[in-house]
N, C-alpha and C positions, 0 to 999 in steps of 0.2 A: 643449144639447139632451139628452133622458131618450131611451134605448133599453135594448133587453134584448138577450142573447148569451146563448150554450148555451157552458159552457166543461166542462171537465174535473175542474177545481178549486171543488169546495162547502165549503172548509174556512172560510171567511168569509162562506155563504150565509147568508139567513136562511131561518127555516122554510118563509114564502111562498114563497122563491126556489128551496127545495129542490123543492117541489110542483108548480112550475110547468117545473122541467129549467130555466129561465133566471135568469140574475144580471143585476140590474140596473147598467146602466151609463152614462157619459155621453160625448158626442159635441160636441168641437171642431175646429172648421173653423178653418183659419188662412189666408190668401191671403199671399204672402209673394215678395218677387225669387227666383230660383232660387239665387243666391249666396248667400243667408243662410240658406237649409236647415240645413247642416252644423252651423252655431252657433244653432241654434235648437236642432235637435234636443241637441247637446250640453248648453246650457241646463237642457233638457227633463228628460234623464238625471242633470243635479247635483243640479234640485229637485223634482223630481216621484217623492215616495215610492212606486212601485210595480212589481210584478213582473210584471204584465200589462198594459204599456200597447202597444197597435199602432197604427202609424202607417203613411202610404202619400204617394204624392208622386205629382201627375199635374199635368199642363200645363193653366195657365189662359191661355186665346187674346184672349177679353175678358173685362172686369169693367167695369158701369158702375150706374146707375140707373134706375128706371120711375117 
């Protein structure tokens, strides 16, 4: 999923993004048991080149289909 963030750091903006106060960014959702957080997130940190990535962990009650 494409979203935009207002960050601090325009040093890899592009001109658009300077203009606009937002950098473009992208948004993945993961649904996951709670025990495999720790080694995802670890994962996450070995291959995911970046210096601003945020993540957050909240409880899924159900998950199903429509």
């Amino acid at each position: 999923m494409e979203a935009e963030a207002h960050t601090g750091d325009f040093a890899d903006a592009s001109d658009a993004e300077r203009v606009r106060g937002r950098v473009d960014r992208r948004v993945l959702w993961l649904v996951i048991r709670a025990d495999m957080k720790d080694d995802v997130l670890r994962l996450m940190r070995e291959h995911v080149d970046s210096g601003d990535l945020h993540w957050w962990s909240e409880p899924v009650l159900e998950t199903g289909r429509l």
